[in-house]
N, C-alpha and C positions, 0 to 999 in steps of 0.2 A: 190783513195781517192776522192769521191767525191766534198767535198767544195774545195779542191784545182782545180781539174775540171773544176769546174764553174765558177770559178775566174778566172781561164787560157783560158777560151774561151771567156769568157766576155773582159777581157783585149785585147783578141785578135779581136774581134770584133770591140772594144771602139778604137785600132789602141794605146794603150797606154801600151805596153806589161809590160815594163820597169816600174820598179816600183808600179805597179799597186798594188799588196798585200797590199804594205806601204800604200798608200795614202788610202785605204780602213779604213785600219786599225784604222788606225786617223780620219776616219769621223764615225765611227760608232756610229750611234745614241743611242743604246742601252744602253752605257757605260754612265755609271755617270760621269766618268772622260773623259776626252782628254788622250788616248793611244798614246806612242813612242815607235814605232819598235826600238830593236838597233838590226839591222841586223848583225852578223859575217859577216866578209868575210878574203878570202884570197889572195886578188890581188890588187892592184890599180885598175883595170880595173871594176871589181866587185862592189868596191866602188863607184866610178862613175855613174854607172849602177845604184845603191840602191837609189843615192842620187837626180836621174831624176827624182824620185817621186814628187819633187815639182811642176813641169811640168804636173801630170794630175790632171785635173779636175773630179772631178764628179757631175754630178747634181744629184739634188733632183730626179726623177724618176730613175736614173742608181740605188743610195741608195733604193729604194722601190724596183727595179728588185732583188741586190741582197738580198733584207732582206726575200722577197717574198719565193725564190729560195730554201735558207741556212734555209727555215722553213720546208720546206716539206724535207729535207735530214735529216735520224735519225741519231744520233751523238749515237756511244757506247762505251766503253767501260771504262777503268779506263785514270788518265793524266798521270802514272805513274805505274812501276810494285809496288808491294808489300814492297818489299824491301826498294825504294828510297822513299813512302808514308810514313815510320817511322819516316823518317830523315824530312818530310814535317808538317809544323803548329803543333811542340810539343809545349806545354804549360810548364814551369816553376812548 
């Protein structure tokens, strides 16, 4: 999977392994809204972990690496099979 990828070597780079997905998530400029991960987990330990996100920073050029990066990666196919798409935005 690509964008997961790049996120995972960029975080490894930034030294900010821990949480890094989240705190992307939440700054991305593209979104009209302010995004909140709620991450599952199954551990205390895990949670800990998710919640270290407050911990990374990103600057303004990290946000251009990755916006730059997740532009040229082609995104395909459906968000969902066919099936679970029925039960997604029926109208009344």
């Amino acid at each position: 999977m690509p964008i997961v990828d790049f996120l995972r070597q960029l975080s490894v780079k930034r030294n900010a392994r821990t949480g890094f997905k989240f705190r992307w998530l939440g700054c991305s400029r593209k979104k009209p809204f302010h995004c909140c991960p709620i991450p599952g987990t199954r551990s205390v330990d895990h949670l800990h972990e998710n919640l270290r996100a407050v911990d990374v920073q990103l600057t303004p050029a990290d946000l251009r690496e990755i916006e730059t990066a997740l532009s040229k990666i082609e995104v395909y196919g459906g968000r969902m099979n066919e099936e679970r798409m029925k039960a997604v935005d029926q109208t009344e």
